[in-house]
N, C-alpha and C positions, 0 to 999 in steps of 0.2 A: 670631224666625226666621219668616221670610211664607214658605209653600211647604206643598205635603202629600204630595211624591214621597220617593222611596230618596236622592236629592240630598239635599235636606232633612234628612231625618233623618240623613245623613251627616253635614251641618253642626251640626245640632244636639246628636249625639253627642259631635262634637269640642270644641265651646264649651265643655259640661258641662264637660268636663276641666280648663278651666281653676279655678286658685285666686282668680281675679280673681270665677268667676259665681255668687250666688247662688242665682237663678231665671232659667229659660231655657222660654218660653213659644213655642209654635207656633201660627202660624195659618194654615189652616186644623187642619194638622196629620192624623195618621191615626191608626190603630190604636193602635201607638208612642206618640204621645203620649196618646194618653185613654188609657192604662193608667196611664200616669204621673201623671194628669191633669194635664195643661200643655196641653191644645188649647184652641184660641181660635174660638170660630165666626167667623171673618170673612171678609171676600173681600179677599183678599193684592192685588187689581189694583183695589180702592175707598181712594184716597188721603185718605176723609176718616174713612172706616173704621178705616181704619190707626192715622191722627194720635188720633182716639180713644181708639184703645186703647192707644198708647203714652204716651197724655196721662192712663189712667186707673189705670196699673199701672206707672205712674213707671219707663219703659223707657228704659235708660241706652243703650244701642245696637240697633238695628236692622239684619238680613243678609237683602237680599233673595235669594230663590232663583231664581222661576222668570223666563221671557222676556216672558211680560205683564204681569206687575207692573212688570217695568223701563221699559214700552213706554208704561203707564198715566201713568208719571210718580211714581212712589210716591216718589221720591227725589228730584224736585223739590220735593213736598210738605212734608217732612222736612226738607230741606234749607232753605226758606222758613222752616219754623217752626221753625228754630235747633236739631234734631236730629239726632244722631251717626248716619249711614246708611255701612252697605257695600253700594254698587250705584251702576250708573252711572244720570246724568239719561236721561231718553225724547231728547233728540237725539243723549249720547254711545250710546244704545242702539239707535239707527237703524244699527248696523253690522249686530245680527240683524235688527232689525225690517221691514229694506228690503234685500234681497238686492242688487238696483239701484245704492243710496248704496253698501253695502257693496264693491262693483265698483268704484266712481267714486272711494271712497277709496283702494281700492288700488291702481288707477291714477294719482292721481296724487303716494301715495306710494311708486312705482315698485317696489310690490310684487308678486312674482311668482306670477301665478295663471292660469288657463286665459283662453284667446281665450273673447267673451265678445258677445250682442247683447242687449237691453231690445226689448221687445212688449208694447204696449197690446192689441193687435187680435189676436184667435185666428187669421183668415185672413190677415194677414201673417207673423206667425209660422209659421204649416202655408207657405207659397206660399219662404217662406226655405230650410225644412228640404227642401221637394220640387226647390226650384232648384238647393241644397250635392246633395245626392244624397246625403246620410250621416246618421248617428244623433246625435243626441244627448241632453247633461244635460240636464231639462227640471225647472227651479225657481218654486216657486209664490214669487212676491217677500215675501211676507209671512209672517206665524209660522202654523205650522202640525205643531205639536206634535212638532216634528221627523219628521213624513213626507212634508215637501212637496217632495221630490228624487226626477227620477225618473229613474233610470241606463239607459238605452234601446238596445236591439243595432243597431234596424234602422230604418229611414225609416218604417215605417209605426206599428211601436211610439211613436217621437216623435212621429208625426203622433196618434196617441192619447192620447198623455198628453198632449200640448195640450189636446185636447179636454175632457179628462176636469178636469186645472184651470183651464182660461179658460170653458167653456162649459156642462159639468157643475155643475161650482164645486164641487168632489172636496172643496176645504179652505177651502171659504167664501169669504168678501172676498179671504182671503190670495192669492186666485189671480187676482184683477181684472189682474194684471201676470205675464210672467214673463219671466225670464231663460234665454237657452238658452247652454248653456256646449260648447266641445269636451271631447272625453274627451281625460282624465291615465291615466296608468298608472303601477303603485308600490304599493307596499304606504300604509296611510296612518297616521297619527301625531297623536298629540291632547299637545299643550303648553299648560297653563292657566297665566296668570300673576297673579299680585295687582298692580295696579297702582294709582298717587297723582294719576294724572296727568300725569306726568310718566317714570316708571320704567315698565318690562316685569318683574319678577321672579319668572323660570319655577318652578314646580313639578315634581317628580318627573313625566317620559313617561308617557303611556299609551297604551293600541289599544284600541278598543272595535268591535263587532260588529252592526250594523243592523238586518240583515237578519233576518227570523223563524226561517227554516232551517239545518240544517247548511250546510256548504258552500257559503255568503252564498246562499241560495236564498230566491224566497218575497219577500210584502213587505216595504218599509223598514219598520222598528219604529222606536221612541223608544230602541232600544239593549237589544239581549239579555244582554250580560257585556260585561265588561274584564279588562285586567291590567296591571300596572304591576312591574316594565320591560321595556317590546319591546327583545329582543336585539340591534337595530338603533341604537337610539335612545340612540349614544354622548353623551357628553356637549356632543362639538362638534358632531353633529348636531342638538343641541336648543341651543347657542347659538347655531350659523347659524341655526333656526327663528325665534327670539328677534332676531336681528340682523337679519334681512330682513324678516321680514315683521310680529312683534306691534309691536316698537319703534317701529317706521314707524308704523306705525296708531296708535298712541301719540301720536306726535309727529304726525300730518297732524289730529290731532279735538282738540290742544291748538291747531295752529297757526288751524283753523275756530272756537275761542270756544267748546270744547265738549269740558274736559278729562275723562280717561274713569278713572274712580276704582269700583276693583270689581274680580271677575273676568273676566280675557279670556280666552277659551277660541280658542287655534287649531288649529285643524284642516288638517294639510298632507295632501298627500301626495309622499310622496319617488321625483321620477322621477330617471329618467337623468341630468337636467340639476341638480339638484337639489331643494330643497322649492320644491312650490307649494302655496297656499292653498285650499284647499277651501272655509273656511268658517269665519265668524267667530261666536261667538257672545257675548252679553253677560251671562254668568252661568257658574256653572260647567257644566260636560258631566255629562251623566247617562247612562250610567253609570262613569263617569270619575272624580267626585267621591267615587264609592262605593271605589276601591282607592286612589286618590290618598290622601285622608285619612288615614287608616288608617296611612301613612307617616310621617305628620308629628310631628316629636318637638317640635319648639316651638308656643308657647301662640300657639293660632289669634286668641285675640282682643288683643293686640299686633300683630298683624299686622294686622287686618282695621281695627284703629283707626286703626295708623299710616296706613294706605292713604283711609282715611274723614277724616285730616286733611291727605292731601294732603302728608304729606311720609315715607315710606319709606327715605328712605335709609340709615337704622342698623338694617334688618330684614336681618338674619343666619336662614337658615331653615337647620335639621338635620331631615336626611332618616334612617330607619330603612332599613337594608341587606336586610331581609326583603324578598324579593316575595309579593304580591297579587293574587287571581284571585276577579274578583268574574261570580257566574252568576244570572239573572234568573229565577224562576218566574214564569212569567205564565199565565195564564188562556185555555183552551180558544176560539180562534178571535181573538183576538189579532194582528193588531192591527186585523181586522173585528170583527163583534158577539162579544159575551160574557156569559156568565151574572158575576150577582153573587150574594152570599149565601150561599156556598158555605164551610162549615164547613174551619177553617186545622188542621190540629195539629202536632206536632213541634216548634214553635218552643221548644221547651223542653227538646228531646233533641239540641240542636247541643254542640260541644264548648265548654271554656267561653273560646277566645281567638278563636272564632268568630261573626261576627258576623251578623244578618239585618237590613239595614237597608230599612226597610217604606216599601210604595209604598200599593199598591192595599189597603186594608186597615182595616177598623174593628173596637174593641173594644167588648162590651155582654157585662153580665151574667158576666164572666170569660172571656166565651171571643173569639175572634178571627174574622174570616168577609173573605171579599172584596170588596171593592169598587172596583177596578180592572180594566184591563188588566195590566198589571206592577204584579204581587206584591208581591215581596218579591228582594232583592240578597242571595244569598248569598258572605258573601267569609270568603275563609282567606286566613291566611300560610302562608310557607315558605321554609324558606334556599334555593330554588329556585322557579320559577317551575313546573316541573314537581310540585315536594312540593308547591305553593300550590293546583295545577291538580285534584292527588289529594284533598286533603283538602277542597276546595269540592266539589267533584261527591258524596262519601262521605255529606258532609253533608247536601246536597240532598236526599238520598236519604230524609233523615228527614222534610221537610216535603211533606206531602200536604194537597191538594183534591182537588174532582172537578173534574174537565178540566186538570189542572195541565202545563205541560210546558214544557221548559230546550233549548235549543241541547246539541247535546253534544260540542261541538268549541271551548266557547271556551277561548283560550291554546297549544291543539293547534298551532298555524305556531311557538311559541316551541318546542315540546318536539319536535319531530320530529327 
């Protein structure tokens, strides 16, 4: 498992489970895993790193996690040297990698997403938004740890966040390019699906939460909570998701010589007219992966194989009817600077079908201490998404740092 976020250890939680895995090693891995010991020191986005290690601890399957290892090519690598990978290649993973390709795909798999212009140059960019005379989405084209979108009220806010990714270079290289998109409106809808290549095959809905504050306030985060299932997200609304827009994407990067075998994470949001595409990304969503999972009653690594050989089709998934409310502890000043080293406890006073899937986090010496922004993903069940909602927050409440602090509204638009 390459990754050392709450993702990760979600996926890697779920492997365990299978009777297929013996040993299930993380690398980098965090806290979670060095207590277990199964961390690996390596860099999950050094493809020769990787092959090493899975050439030296005779690793029968590989699941990438995060967006730069996809981006690095790790699963070209792998895949060259005749090993079993779940994760798409660096060109099928140019749908995250390049905001830009990812437009140009779904345009001309007539998929439905916001009006849309590409900007080299910060002064044509700022000279477009002062001509429109309105706001806009202002996207860094590149990966940028999921903060590179900036939602803007007013012409001068957009004409800053220009500034601030083309010129500042707020998210590094990422912002050499960006994309300025019109605003949607809708509540919005995360559908992940395992795909061969060939097949879209959705996972249980989720909604996850950005922004650092109550009430979306505050900067974009890499994701404060989730919950799985938005009240919304009937079953025909997640297979129109799946019919317009992932299947397409599917089929337009088979029909390009560049089949996309992995998770695809869509991101709509449901207007008036119906879904439009937010955002694609090529791994699973975090914090999405953390309530998703958790659902799933069939053995992940059948799954993740069939998809890794390119043909899916007799994958039958059972979903559990419990909902899932997963809440993000993150560290004081988040997702600006932050201390690290800061003494974890509680994780040991949660209930026991409660789970704390560790982000930011190292173990030494028996005890736990931070090392992140985002913590630690606190998720409950519940025959409701309201009982799910009660018993993660309850929880929460056991694990303490200094500076520690939670959204305190996620799931709250399901239960009202």
């Amino acid at each position: 498992m390459l990754g050392s976020g709450a993702r990760e250890h979600a996926l890697w939680w779920t492997l365990r489970q299978s009777p297929q895995v013996d040993e299930a090693w993380v690398g980098p891995g965090n806290g979670a895993a060095q207590a277990a010991g199964m961390a690996l020191a390596l860099d999950p986005r050094d493809p020769d790193q990787v092959l090493d290690v899975v050439s030296r601890k005779r690793v029968d399957l590989t699941v990438i996690g995060p967006d730069d290892a996809v981006a690095a090519g790790v699963a070209d690598a792998l895949i060259a040297a005749g090993r079993e990978v779940f994760g798409p290649t660096a060109a099928a993973g140019r749908i995250e990698s390049s905001k830009a390709f990812a437009k140009e795909v779904m345009l001309a798999a007539g998929i439905p997403t916001a009006a849309f212009q590409v900007f080299d140059e910060a002064d044509a960019a700022i000279a477009h938004v002062r001509e429109a005379g309105r706001a806009f989405v202002v996207k860094a084209d590149g990966l940028a740890l999921g903060k590179g979108v900036h939602v803007c009220a007013t012409v001068e806010e957009t004409v800053e966040a220009i500034r601030r990714v083309m010129v500042h270079r707020a998210h590094g290289g990422a912002g050499a390019r960006v994309v300025l998109e019109e605003h949607l409106s809708g509540p919005e809808l995360s559908v992940m699906c395992f795909c061969d290549g060939r097949r879209a095959i959705p996972m249980v809905p989720a909604r996850d939460y950005k922004r650092a504050g109550d009430g979306d306030t505050g900067p974009n985060t890499g994701g404060m909570g989730a919950y799985s299932p938005p009240p919304d997200a009937t079953p025909a609304v997640v297979q129109e998701v799946v019919a317009r827009c992932a299947q397409p994407a599917v089929d337009e990067l088979a029909r390009r010589g560049t089949p996309y075998r992995g998770c695809l994470y869509t991101q709509v949001m449901l207007t008036r007219s119906g879904p439009q595409v937010v955002e694609f990304n090529a791994r699973f969503g975090d914090p999405e992966a953390q309530v998703v999972l958790p659902r799933l009653e069939s053995d992940l690594v059948d799954v993740v194989r069939a998809c890794a050989a390119g043909d899916a089709g007799a994958v039958s998934l059972a979903w559990s009817a419990a909902a899932t409310v997963g809440v993000v502890l993150a560290s004081g000043g988040y997702p600006g600077e932050y201390a690290r080293g800061k003494a974890i406890t509680g994780l040991d006073a949660l209930d026991a079908d409660v789970v704390a899937f560790q982000a930011g986090t190292a173990f030494e010496a028996g005890a736990y201490s931070t090392s992140g922004g985002r913590v630690v993903t606190i998720v409950a069940h519940g025959a409701t998404v309201d009982e799910a909602r009660r018993r993660a927050y309850d929880n929460v409440a056991r694990v303490r740092f200094e500076g520690a602090f939670s959204r305190r509204d996620i799931a709250a638009d399901a239960t009202a």
